[in-house]
N, CA, C and O atoms as CSV, one atom per row, in Angstrom:
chain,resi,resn,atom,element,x,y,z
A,1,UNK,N,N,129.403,113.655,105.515
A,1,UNK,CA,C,129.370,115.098,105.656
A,1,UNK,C,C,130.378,115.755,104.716
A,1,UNK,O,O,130.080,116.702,103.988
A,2,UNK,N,N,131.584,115.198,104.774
A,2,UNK,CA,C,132.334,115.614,104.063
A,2,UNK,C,C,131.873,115.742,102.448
A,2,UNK,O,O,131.815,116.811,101.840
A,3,UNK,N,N,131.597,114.580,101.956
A,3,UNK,CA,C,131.200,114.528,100.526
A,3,UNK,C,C,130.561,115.342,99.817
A,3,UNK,O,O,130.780,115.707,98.662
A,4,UNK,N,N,129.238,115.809,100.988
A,4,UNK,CA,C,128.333,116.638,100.770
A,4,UNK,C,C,128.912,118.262,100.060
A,4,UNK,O,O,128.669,119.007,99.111
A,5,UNK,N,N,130.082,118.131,101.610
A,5,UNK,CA,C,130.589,119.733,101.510
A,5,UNK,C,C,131.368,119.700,100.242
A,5,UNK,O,O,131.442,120.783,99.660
A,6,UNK,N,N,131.811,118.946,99.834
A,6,UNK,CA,C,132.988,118.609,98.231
A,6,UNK,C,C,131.864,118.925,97.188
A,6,UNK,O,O,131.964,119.944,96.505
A,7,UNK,N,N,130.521,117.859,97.008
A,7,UNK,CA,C,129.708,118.025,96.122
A,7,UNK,C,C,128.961,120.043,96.334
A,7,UNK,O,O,128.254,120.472,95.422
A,8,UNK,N,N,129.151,120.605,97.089
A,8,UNK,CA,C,128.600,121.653,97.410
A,8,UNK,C,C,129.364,122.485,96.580
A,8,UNK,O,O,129.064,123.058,95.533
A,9,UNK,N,N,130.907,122.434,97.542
A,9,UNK,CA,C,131.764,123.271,96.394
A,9,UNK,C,C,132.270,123.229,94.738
A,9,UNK,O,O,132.501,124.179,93.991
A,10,UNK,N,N,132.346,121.753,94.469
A,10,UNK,CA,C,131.933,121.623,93.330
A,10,UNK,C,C,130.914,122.216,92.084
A,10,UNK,O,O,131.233,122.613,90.963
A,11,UNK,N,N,129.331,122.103,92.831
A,11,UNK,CA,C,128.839,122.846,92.350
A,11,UNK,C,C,128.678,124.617,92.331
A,11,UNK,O,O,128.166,125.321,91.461
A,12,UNK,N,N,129.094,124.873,93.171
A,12,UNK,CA,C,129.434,126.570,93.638
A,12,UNK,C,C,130.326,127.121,92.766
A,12,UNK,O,O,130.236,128.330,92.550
A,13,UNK,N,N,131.656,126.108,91.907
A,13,UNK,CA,C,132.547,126.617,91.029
A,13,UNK,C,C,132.152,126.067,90.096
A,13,UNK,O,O,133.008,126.159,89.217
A,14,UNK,N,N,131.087,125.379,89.679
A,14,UNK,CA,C,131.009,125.448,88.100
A,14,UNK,C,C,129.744,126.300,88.035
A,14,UNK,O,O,129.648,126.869,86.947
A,15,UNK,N,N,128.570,126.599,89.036
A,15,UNK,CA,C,127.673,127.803,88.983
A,15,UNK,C,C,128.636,129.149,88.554
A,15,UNK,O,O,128.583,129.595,87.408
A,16,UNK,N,N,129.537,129.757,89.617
A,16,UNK,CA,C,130.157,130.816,89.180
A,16,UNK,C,C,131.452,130.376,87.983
A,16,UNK,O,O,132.525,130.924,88.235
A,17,UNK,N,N,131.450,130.064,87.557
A,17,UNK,CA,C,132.740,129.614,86.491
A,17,UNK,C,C,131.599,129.575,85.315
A,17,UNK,O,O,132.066,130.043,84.277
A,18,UNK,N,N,130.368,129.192,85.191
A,18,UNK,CA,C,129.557,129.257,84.067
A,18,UNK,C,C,129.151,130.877,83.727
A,18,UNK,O,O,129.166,131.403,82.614
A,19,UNK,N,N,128.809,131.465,84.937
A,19,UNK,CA,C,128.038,132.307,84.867
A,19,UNK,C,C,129.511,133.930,84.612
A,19,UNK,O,O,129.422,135.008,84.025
A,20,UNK,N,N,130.393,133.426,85.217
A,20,UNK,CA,C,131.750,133.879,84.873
A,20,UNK,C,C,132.031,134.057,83.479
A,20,UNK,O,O,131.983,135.181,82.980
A,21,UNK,N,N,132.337,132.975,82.770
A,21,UNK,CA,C,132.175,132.614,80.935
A,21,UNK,C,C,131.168,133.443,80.332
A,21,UNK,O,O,131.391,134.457,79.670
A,22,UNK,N,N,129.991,132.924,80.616
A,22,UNK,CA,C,128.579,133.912,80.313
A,22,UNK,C,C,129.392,135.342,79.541
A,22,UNK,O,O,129.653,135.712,78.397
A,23,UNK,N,N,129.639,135.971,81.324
A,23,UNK,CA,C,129.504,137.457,81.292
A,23,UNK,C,C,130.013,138.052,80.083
A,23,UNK,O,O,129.658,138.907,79.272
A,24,UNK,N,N,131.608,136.766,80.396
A,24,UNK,CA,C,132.884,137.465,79.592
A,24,UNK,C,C,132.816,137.560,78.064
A,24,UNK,O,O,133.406,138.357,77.334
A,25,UNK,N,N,131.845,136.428,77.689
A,25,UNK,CA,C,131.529,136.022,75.891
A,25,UNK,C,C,130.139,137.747,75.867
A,25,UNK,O,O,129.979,138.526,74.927
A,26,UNK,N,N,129.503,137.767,77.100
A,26,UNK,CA,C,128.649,138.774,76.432
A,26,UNK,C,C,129.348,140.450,76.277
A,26,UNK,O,O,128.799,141.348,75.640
A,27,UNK,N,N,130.702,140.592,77.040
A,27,UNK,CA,C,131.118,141.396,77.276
A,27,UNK,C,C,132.265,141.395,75.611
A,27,UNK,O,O,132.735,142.299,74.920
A,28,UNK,N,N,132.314,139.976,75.555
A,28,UNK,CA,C,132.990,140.108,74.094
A,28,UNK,C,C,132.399,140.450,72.730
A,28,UNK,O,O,132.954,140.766,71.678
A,29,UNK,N,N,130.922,140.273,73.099
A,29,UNK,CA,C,130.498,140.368,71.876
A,29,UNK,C,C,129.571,141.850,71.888
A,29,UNK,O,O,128.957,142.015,70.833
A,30,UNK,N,N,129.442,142.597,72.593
A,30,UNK,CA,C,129.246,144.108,73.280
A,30,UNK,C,C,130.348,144.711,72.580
A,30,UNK,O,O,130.203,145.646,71.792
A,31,UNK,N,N,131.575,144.118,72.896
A,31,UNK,CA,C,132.879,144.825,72.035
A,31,UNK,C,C,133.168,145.028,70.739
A,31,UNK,O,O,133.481,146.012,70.068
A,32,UNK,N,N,132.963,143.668,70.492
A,32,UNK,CA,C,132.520,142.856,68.704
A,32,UNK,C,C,131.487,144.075,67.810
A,32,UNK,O,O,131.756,144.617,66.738
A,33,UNK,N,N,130.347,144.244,68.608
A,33,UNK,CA,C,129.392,144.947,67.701
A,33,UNK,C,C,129.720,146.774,67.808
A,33,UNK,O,O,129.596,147.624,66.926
A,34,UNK,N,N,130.082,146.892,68.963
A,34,UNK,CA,C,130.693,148.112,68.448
A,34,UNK,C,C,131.666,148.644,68.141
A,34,UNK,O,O,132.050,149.802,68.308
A,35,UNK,N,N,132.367,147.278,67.387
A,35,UNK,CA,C,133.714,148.128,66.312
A,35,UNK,C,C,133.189,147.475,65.488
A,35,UNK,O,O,133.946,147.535,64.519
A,36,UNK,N,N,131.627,146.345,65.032
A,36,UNK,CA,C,131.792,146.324,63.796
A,36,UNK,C,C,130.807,148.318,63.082
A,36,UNK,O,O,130.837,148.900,61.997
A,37,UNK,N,N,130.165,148.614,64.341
A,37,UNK,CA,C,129.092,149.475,63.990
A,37,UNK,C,C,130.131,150.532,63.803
A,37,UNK,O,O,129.709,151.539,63.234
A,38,UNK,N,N,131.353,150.541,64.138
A,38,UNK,CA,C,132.064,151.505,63.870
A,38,UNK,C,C,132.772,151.543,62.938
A,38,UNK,O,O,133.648,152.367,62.675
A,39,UNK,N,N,132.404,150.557,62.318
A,39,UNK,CA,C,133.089,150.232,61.016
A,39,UNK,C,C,132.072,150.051,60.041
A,39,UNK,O,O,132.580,150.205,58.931
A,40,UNK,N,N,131.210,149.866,59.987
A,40,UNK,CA,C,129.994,150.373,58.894
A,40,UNK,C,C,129.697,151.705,58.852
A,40,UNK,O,O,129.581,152.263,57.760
A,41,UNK,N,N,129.520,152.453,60.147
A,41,UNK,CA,C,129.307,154.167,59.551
A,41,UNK,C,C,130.293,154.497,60.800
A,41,UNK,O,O,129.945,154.424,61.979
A,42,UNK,N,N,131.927,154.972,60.217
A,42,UNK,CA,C,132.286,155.657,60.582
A,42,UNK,C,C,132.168,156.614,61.792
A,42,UNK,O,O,132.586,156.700,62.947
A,43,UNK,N,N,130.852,157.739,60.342
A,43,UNK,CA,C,130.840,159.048,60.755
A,43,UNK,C,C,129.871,158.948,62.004
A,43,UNK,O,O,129.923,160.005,62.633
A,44,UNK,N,N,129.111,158.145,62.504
A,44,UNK,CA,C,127.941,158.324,63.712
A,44,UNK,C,C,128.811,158.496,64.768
A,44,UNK,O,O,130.012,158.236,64.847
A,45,UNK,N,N,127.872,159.074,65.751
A,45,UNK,CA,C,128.586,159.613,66.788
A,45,UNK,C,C,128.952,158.440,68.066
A,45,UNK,O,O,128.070,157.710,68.519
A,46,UNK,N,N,130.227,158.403,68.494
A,46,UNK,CA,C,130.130,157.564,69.608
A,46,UNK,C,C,129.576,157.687,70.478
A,46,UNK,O,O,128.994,156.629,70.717
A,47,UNK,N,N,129.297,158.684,71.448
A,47,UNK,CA,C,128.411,158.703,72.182
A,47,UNK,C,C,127.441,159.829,71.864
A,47,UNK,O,O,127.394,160.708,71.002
A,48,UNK,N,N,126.548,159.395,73.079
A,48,UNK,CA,C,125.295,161.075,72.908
A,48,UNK,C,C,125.805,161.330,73.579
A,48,UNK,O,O,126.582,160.837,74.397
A,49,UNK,N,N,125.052,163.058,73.075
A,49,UNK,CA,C,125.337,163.554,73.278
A,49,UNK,C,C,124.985,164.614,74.990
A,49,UNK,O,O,123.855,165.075,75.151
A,50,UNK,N,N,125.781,164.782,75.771
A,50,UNK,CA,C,125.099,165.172,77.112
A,50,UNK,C,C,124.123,166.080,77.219
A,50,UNK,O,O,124.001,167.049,76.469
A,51,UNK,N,N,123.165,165.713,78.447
A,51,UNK,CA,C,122.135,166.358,78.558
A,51,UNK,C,C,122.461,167.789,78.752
A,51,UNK,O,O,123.581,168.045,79.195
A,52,UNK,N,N,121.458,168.987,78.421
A,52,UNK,CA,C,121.474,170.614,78.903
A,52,UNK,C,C,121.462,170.179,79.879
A,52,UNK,O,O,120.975,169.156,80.359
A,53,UNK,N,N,122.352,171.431,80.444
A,53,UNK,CA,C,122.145,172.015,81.869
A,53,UNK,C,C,120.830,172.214,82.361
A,53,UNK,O,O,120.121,173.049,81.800
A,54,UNK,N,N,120.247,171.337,83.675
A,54,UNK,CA,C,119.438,171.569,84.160
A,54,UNK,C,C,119.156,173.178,84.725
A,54,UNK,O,O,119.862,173.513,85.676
A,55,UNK,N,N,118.133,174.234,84.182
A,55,UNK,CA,C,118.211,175.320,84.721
A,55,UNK,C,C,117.390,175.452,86.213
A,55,UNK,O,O,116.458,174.702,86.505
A,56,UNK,N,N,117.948,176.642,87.194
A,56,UNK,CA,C,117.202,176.700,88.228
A,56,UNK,C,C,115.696,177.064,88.388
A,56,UNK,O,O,115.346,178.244,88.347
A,57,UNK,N,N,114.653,175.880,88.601
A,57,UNK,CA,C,113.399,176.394,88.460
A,57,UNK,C,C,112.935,176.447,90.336
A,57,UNK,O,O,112.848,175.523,91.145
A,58,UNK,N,N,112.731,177.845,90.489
A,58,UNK,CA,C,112.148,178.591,91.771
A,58,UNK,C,C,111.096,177.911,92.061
A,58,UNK,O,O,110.902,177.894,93.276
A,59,UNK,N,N,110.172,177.221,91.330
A,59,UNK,CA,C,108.993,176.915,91.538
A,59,UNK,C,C,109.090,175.234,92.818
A,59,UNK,O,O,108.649,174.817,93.889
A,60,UNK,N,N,110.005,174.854,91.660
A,60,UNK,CA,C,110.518,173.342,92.035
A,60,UNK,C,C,111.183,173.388,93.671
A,60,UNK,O,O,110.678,172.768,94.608
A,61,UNK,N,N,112.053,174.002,93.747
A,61,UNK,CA,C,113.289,174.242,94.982
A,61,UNK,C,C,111.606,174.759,95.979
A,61,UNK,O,O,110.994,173.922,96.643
A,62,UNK,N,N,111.267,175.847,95.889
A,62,UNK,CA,C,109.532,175.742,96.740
A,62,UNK,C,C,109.352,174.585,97.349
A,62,UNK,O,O,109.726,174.289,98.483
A,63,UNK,N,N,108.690,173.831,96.470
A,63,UNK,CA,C,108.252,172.281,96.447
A,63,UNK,C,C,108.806,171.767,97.335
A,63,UNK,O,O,108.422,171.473,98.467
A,64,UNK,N,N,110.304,171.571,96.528
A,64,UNK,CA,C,111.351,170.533,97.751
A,64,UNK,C,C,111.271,170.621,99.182
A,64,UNK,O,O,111.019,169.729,99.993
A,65,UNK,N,N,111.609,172.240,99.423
A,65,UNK,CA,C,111.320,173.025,100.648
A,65,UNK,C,C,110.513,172.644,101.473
A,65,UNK,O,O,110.757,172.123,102.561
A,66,UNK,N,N,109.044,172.989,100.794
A,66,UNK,CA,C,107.612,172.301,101.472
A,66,UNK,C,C,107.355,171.263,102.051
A,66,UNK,O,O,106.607,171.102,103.016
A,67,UNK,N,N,108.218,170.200,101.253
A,67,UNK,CA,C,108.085,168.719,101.536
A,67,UNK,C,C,108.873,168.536,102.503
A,67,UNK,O,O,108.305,167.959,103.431
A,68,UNK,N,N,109.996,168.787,102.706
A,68,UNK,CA,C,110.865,168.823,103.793
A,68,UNK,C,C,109.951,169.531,105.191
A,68,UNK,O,O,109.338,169.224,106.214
A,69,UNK,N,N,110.190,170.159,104.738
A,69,UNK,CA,C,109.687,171.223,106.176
A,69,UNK,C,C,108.050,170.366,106.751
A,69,UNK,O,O,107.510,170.785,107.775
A,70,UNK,N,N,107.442,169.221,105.981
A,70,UNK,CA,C,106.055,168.693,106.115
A,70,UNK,C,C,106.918,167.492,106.745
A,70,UNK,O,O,106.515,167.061,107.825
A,71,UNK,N,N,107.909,166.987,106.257
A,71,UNK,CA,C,108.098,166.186,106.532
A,71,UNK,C,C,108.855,166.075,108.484
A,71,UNK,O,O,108.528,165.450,109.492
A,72,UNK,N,N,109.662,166.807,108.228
A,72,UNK,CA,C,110.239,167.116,109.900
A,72,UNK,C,C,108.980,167.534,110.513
A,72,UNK,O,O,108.782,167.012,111.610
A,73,UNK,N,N,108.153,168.268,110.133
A,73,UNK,CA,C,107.152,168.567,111.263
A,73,UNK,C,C,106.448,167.323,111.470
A,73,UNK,O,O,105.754,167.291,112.486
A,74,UNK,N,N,106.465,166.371,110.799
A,74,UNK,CA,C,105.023,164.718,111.014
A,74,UNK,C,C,106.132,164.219,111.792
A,74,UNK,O,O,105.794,163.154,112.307
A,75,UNK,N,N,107.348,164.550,112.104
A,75,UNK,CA,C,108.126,163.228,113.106
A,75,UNK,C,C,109.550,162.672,112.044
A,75,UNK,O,O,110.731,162.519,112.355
A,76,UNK,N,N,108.891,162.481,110.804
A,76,UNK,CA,C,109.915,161.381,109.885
A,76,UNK,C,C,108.937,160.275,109.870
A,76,UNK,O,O,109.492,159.203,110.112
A,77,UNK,N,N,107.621,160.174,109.660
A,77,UNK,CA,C,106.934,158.957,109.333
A,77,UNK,C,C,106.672,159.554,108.350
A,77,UNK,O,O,106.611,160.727,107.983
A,78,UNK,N,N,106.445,158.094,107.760
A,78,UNK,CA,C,106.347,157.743,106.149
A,78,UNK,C,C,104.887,157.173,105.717
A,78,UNK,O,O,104.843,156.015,105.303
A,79,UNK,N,N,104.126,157.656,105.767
A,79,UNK,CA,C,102.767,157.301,105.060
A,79,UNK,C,C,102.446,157.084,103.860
A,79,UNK,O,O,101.279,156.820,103.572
């Protein structure tokens, strides 16, 4: 029984200890490519740029409304 539980944990730390390594080489080389890309063109932008402001559409907020108000009246079942 014992052996089992040794061979168990054994394999449990070289599963996460592989998959650990993995992450860290892909997380290194994520790093790698964007200072080499930042070093071929400078001038590009680091990030995008953020989305517009979502404006208030009356039509939509309706909708939401509707659905709600359909929805409390059936109980809260989900069809």
């Amino acid at each position: 029984m014992a052996e089992s539980l040794e061979t168990g944990l054994v394999l449990m730390a070289t599963g996460m200890g592989t998959v650990f390594a993995l992450l860290a080489m892909l997380v290194w080389m994520v790093r790698g490519m964007s200072r080499l890309s930042r070093w071929l063109d400078p001038q590009a932008p680091v990030a995008a740029p953020p989305p517009p402001a979502a404006a208030t559409n009356d039509e939509l907020i309706t909708v939401i409304g509707a659905a709600i108000s359909a929805f409390k009246r059936d109980g809260g079942s989900s069809r």
